[in-house]
C-alpha positions in Angstrom: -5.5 15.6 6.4 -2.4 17.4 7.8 -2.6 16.8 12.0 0.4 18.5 13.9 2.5 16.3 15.7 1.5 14.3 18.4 -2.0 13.9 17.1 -3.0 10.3 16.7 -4.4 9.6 13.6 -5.4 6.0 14.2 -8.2 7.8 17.1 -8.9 10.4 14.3 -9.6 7.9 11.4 -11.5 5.5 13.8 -9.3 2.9 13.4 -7.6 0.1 15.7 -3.6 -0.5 15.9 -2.2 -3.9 15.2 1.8 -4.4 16.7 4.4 -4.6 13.9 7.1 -7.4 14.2 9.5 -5.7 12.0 8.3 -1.9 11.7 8.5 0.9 14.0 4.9 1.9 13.7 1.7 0.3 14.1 -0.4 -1.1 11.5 -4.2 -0.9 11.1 -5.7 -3.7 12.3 -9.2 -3.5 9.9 -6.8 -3.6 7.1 -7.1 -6.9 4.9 -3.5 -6.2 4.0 -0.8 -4.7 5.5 3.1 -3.8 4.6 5.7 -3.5 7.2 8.7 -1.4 5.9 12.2 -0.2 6.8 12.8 3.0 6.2 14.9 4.2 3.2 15.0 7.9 2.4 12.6 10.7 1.6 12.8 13.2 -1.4 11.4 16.7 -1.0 9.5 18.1 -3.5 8.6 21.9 -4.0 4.5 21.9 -3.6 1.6 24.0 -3.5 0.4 23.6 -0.6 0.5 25.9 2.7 3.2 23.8 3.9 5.2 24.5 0.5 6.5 20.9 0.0 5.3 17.3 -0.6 7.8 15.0 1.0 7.9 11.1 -0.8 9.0 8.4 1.3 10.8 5.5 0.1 11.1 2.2 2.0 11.9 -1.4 1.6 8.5 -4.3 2.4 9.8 -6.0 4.8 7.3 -8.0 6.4 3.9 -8.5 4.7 0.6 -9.6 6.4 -2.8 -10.6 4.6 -5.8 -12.1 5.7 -7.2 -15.6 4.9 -10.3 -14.5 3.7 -8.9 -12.1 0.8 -7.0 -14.4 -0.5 -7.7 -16.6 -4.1 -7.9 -20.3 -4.1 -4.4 -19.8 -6.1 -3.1 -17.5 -2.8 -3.3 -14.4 -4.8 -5.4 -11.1 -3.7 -8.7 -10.8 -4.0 -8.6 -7.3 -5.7 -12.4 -7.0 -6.3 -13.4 -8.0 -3.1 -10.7 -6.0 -1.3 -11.9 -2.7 -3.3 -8.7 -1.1 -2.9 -8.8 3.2 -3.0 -6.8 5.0 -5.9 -6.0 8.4 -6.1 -6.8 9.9 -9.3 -6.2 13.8 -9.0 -7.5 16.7 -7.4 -10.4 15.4 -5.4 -11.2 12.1 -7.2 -10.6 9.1 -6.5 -11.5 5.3 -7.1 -11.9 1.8 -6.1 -10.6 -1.3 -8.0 -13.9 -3.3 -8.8 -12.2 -5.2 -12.2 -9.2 -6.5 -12.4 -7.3 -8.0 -16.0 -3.9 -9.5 -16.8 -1.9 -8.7 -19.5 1.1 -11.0 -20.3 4.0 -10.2 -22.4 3.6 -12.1 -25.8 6.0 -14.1 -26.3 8.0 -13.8 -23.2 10.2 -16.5 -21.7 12.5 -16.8 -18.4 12.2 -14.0 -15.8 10.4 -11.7 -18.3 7.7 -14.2 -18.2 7.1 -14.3 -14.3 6.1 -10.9 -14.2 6.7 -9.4 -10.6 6.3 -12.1 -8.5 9.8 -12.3 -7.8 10.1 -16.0 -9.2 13.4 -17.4 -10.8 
C-alpha cells in the first residue's frame, strides 16, 4: 500500500526493526532473510496507477543476513520451509512450497557453477 511520507510502515505491517551494518534503513527483524543494499539508481516507468508511474529501484547486496534455522545441512536456503511470497499479477500471488534444480547438460567451468558466484 502507498503511505505518504513520514508514515512508518514497519508500525503499519506489525513488524519489528532490526539495525543494518551496511544500509541506510532498517531491516525486519521477523524476516528469516534479509539483504542490505547500497543504492544504485532508479528507472521511472509510465504506470497506471493514480500516481502515474511505477519507479524500479536498483541496488547492489551488500551485506546479507540469514538465520540458522533456515538454513540446509549443505548451508543453502530452506526454500520450502521459508515459503517465500511471489507476485504473479493483478491480485494473485504465491508461495514457494517445491523447489527443483535444473543443471545445464553438459556444462563445464563457470557455466557449470550456476550463480553461486564460484570460480
Amino acid at each position: 500500500m502507498e503511505w505518504p511520507e513520514g508514515v512508518d510502515e514497519f508500525e503499519k505491517a506489525g513488524v519489528t526493526k532490526a539495525p543494518s551494518i551496511e544500509a541506510p534503513a532498517p531491516r525486519v527483524a521477523e524476516s528469516p532473510a534479509q539483504f542490505e543494499c547500497r543504492y544504485l539508481s532508479t528507472h521511472r516507468l509510465r504506470g497506471n496507477s493514480a500516481h502515474g508511474w511505477v519507479e524500479v529501484v536498483y541496488g547492489e547486496v551488500v551485506r546479507i543476513h540469514v538465520k540458522d534455522e533456515v538454513l540446509t545441512p549443505e548451508g543453502k536456503l530452506d526454500i520450502p520451509r521459508i515459503r517465500p511470497l511471489a507476485r504473479l499479477g493483478y491480485y494473485d500471488y504465491t508461495s514457494v512450497t517445491e523447489v527443483f534444480e535444473m543443471r545445464i547438460p553438459g556444462a563445464s567451468g563457470l557455466a557449470a557453477d550456476g550463480l553461486e558466484g564460484k570460480a
